[in-house]
N, C-alpha and C positions, 0 to 999 in steps of 0.2 A: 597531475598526480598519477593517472593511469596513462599511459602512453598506449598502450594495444587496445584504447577506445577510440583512436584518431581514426576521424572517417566512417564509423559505424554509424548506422540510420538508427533512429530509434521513432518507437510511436509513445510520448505520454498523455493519456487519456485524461481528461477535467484538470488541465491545465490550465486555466481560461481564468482563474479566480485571481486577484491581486496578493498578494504576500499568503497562498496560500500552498499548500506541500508540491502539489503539480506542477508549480510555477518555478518553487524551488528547485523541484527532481531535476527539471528542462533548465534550468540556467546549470545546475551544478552538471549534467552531462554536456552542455553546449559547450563548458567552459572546459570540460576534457578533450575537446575534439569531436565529441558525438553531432550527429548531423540529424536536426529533427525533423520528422515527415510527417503532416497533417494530410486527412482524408485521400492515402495513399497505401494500401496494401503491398505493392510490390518492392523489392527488396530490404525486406527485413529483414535488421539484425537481432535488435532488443524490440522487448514490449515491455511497456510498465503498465500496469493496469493501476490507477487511480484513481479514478472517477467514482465518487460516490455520494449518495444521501447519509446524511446524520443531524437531521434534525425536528426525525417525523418521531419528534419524542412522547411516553406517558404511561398512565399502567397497562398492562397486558390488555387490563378487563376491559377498556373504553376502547383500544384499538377496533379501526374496522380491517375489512378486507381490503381497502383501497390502499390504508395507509400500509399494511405491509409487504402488497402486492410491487407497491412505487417502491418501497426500500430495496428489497428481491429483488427486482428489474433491474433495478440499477445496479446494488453490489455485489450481487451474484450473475444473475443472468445477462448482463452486462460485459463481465468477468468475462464469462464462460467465451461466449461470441467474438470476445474481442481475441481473445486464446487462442481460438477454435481454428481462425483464420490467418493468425499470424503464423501457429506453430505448418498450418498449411505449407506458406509460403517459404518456412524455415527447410522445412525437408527438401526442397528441390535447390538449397544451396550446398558450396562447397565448403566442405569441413575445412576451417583455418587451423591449421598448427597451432597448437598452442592456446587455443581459444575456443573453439567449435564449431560450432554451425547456426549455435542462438540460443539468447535468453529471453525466457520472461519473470517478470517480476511484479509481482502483485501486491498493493498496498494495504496489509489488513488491521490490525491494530490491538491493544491490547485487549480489548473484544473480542478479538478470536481465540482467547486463551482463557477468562475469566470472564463469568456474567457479573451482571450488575441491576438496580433498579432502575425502572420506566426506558427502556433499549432496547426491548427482547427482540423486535424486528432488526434493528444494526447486530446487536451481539448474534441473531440465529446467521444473517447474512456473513458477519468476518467468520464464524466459525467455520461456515460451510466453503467460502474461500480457502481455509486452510486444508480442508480436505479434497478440494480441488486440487489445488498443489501439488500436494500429495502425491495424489493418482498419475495427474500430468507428467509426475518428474517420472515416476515408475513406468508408464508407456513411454515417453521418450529420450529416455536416458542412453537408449544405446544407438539413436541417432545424433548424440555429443549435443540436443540441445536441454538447459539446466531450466528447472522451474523452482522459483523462491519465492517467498512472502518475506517483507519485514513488517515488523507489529510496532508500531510506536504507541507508546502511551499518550497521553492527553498533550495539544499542543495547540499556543490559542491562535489559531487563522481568526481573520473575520469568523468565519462559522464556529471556532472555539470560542469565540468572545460570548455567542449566541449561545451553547451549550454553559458555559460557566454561567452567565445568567438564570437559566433555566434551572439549575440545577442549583445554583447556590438558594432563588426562591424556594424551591422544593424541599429544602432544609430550614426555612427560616435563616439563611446564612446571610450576607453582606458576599460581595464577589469576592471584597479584600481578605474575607477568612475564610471562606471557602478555599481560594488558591493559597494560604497559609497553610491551610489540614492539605492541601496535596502535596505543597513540598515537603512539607513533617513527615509524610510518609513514602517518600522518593529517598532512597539511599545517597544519590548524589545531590542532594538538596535542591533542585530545579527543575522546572518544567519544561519538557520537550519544546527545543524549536525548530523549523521549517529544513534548516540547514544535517541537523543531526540524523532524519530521513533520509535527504537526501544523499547524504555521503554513506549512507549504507547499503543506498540504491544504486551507486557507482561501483562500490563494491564488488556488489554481487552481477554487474556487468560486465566486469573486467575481467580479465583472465587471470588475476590473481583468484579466481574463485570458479574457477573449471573445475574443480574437483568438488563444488558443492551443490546438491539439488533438495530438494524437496524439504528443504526446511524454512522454517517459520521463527523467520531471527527478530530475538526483542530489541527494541532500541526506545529501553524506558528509565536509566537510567538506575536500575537495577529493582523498579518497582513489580514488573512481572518477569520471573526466575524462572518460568516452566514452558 
């Protein structure tokens, strides 16, 4: 679908999980051409930043320091490192026509747009992901490499299955009406899946999307607008 992704390296981070989005991102870039590289810094083209906790759920008031320290670590600070080092590597390549010199793309969610109850450690980490972004795209935008976030809304991996659990008890729900009240309130009537990510994660790797940085694209089927 993208042809000016044939041959680009890329790094997806918490890939590792079975039908879960990293798995997805990696097969829908392998399946453009993209060439993926584990435990490998040198020649970067893209990064996807993936990898994350969501499931160190409950009220603000009971959390400790540990549990928000592990969430941080991981979706931010995590983030940040793994950025840190790629965009490194990005600067000492040649700017491609038409393309750049490199993306990354960060997976945040609709968390980083809108709080919610018993999440404040996932919602504080995707926001501040988004404000990362940000800044990234604004320093290095005029060496032609783009920084994106896509934000999906809820979508049930293994670990979704786990959070709809969670959450439907937490309401006194049934999981079957719990996922009922979310697609009632999704404009396209269904719940994100694996694949919907991924193809927005190609996207914004491909050079149909050199001309875009620093934003924080929803892909929730029209449940978060902002």
């Amino acid at each position: 679908m993208y042809p000016d992704l044939e041959g680009k390296v890329a790094i997806v981070t918490g890939a590792g999980r079975h039908k879960g989005l990293g798995e997805a991102i990696a097969r829908k870039l392998a399946a453009d051409g993209v060439k993926l590289v584990i435990h490998d810094l040198g020649e970067v083209d893209i990064l996807v930043n993936n990898a994350g906790v969501g499931y160190l759920f409950g009220p603000l008031v009971d959390a400790t320091q540990e549990m928000w320290d592990t969430v941080l670590n991981v979706n931010l600070r995590g983030a940040f490192f793994a950025m840190k080092h790629a965009i490194r590597q990005m600067q000492k390549q040649e700017i491609e026509e038409g393309w750049g010199r490199g993306r990354v793309v960060s997976v945040g969610s609709r968390g980083s747009k809108s709080g919610s109850a018993l999440t404040s450690s996932y919602i504080a980490s995707k926001h501040g992901l988004v404000g990362l972004t940000r800044s990234a795209a604004i320093e290095h935008g005029g060496e032609q490499i783009t920084v994106n976030a896509v934000c999906p809304n809820h979508v049930t991996t293994g670990l979704g299955s786990w959070q709809n659990e969670f959450m439907a008890e937490k309401r006194g729900q049934s999981v079957e009406d719990y996922l009922a009240a979310m697609r009632d309130r999704i404009p396209l009537g269904r719940v994100g899946e694996v694949e919907d990510t991924a193809n927005a994660c190609a996207f914004l790797c491909s050079g149909q999307a050199r001309y875009i940085t620093g934003e924080a694209m929803n892909v929730s089927g029209g449940e978060e607008m902002h």
